[in-house]
C-alpha positions as CSV (number, residue, x, y, z in Angstrom):
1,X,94.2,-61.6,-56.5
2,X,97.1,-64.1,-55.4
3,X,99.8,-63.1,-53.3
4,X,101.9,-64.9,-56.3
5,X,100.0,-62.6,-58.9
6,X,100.8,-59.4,-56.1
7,X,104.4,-60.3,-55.7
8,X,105.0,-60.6,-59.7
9,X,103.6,-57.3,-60.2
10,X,105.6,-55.8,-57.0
11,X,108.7,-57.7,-58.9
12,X,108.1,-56.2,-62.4
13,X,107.0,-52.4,-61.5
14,X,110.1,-51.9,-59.5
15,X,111.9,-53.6,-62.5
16,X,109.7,-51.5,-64.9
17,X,110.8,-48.2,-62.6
18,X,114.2,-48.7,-63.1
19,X,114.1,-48.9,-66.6
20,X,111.7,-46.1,-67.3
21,X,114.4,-43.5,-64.8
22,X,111.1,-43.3,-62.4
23,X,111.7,-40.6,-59.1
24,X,111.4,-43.3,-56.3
25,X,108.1,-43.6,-54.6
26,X,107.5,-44.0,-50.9
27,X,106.0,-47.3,-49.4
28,X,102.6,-46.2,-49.0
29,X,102.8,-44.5,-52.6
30,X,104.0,-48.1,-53.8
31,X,101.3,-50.1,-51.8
32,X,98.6,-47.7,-53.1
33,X,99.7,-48.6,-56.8
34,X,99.4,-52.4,-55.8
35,X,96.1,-51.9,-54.2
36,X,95.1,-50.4,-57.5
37,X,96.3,-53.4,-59.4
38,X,94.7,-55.2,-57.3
39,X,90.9,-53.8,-57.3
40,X,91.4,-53.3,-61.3
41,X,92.1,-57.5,-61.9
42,X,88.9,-58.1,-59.3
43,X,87.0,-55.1,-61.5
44,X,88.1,-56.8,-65.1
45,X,86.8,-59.6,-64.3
46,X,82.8,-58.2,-63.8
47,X,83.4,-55.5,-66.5
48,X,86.0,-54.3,-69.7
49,X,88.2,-52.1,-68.0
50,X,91.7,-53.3,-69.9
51,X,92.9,-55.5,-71.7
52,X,96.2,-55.4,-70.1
53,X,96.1,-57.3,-66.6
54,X,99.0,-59.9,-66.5
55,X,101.3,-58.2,-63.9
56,X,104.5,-57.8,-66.4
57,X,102.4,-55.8,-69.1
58,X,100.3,-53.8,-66.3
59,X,102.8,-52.7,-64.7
60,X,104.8,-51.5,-67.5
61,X,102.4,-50.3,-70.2
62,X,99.9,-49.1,-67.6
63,X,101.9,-47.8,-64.1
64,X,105.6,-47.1,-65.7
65,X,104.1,-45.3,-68.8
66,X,101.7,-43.4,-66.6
67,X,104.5,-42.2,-64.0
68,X,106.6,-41.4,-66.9
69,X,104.7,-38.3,-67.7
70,X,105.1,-37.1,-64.0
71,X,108.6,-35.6,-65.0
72,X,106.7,-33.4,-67.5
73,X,104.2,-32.3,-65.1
74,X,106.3,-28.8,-64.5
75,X,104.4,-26.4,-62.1
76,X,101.2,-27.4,-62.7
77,X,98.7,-27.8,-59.8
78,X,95.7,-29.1,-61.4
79,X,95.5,-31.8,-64.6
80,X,92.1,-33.0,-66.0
81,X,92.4,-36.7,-67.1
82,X,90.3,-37.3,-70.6
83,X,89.0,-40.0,-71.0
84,X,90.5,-41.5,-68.1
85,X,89.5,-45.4,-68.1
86,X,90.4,-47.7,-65.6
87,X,92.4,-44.7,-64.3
88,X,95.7,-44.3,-66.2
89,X,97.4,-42.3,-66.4
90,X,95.1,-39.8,-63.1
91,X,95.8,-42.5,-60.6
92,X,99.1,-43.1,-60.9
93,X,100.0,-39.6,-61.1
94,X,97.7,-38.6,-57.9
95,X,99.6,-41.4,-56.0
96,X,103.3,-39.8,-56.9
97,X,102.1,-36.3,-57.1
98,X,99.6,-35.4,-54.1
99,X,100.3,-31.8,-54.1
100,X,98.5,-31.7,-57.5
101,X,95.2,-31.8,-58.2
102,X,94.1,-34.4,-60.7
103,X,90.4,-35.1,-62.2
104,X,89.7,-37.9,-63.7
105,X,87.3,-37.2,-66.2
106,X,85.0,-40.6,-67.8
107,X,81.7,-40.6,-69.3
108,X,81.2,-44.4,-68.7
109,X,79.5,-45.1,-65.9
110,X,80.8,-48.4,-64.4
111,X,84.5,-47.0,-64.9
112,X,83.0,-44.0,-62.4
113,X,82.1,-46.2,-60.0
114,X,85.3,-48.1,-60.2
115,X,87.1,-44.5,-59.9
116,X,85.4,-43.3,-57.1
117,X,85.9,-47.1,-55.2
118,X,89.7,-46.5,-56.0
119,X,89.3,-42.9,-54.9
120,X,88.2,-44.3,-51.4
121,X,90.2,-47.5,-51.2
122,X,93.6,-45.4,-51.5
123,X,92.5,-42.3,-49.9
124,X,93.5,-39.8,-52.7
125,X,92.3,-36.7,-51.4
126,X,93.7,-35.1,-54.3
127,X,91.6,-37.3,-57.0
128,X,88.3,-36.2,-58.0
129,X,85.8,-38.3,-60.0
130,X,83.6,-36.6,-62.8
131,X,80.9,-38.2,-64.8
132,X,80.6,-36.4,-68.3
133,X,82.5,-36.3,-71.3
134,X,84.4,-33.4,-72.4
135,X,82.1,-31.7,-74.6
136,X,79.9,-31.0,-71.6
137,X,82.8,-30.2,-69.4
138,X,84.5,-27.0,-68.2
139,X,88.2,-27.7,-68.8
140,X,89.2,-23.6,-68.8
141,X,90.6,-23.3,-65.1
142,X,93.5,-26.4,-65.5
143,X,96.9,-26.0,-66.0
144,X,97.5,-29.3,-68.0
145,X,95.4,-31.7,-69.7
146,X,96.2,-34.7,-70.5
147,X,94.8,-37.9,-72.4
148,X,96.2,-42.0,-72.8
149,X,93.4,-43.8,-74.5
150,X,90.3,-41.9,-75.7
151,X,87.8,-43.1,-77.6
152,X,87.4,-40.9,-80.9
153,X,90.8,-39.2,-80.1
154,X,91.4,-38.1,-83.8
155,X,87.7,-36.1,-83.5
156,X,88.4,-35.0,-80.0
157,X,92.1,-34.2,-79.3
158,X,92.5,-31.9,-82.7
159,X,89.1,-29.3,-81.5
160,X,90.8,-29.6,-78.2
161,X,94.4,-28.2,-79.0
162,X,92.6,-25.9,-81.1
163,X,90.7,-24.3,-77.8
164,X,94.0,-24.2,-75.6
165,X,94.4,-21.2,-73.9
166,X,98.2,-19.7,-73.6
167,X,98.6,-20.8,-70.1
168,X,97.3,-24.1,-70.4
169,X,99.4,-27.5,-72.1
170,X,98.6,-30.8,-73.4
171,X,99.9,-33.7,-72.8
172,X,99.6,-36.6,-74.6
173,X,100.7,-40.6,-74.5
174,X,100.2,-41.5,-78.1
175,X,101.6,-42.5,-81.3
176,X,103.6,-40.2,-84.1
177,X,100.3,-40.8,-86.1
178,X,97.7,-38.6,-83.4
179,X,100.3,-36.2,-83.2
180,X,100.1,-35.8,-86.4
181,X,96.9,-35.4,-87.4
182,X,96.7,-32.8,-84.3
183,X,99.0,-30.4,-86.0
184,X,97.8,-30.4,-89.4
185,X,94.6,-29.6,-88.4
186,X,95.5,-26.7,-86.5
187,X,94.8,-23.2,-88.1
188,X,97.6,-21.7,-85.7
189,X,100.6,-23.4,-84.7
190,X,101.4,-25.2,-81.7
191,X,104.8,-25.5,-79.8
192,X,105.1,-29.0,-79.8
193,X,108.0,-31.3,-78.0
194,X,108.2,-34.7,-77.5
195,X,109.4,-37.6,-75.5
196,X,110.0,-41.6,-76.4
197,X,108.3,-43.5,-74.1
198,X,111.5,-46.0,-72.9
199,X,110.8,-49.7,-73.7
200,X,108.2,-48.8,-77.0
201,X,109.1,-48.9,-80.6
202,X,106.3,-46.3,-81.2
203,X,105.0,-44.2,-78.4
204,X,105.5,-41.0,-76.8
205,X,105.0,-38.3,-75.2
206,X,103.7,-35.2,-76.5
207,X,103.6,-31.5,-74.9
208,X,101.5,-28.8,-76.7
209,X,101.3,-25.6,-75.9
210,X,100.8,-21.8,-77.6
């Protein structure tokens, strides 16, 4: 990556932070999200990790959004990341929050490899890398879940609200449409609030809980 390309994307999350209300992040929190931009341009480049990668998208639809949920974390100490991708929103969220601990959970293998590369490059002792999708997985023992962009969400997310235990919440970036196909096919009803994502006409955040 250019040093232009790095100083653009420096340029627009800070501009992207202030919009969004984001709690300030130190320098090394802020370098470890640019080091992440960084490896995830070089990454896109051998293999489909986003289609957002122009610094002014990335780091609002990607970074911002992902650090938005960070003020709905609560007291959670562990989240489990479905479906997490190129690593939003777990990375984001491991960089701003190290005293929880987040799993990124992916079933694709090259997007492992590039977690568990980002893992190491930023030193996030509190990131942990899984391989398996979440119909194999043990998801009983975290505090909140969360998902951004999983495939077959409509299939997946519904069976998973419908499993939550009483002390566990979901927490969704999505689109009034999910949401709503979530609750009506829910045989018990959820306690649901939600959250406009600033700077989208359409998306939000959703908390579910019992």
């Amino acid at each position: 990556m250019s040093f232009e390309t790095e100083t653009k994307f420096k340029s627009a999350f800070e501009a992207a932070a202030g919009a969004f209300g984001l709690a300030p992040l130190s320098h090394i929190q802020f370098e470890q999200l640019a080091k992440h931009y960084a490896m995830l341009a070089r990454w896109n480049q051998r293999i489909n990790l986003t289609r957002i990668i122009e610094p002014e998208e990335a780091a609002r639809l990607h970074y911002a959004e992902s650090l938005f949920g960070a003020r709905f974390i609560g007291d959670a100490t562990s989240l489990l990341d479905i479906g997490s991708g190129a690593g939003f929103p777990s990375v984001p969220l491991a960089v701003a929050m190290p005293d929880v601990q987040v799993t990124a959970l992916e079933a694709n293998q090259k997007k492992v490899a590039f977690l568990k590369e980002v893992k190491d490059e930023l030193r996030l002792n509190n990131l942990k890398v899984v391989a398996a999708r979440l119909e194999g997985f043990d998801w009983s023992g975290y505090d909140l879940l969360t998902s951004r962009a999983l495939d077959r969400a409509e299939t997946v997310l519904p069976a998973l609200a419908e499993r939550l235990a009483s002390h566990q919440r979901l927490m969704l970036y999505c689109g009034a449409d999910l949401l709503a196909a979530i609750e009506e096919s829910e045989s018990s009803p959820l306690s649901v609030e939600t959250h406009p994502i600033p700077q989208s006409e359409s998306r939000l955040i959703a908390i579910l809980s019992r």
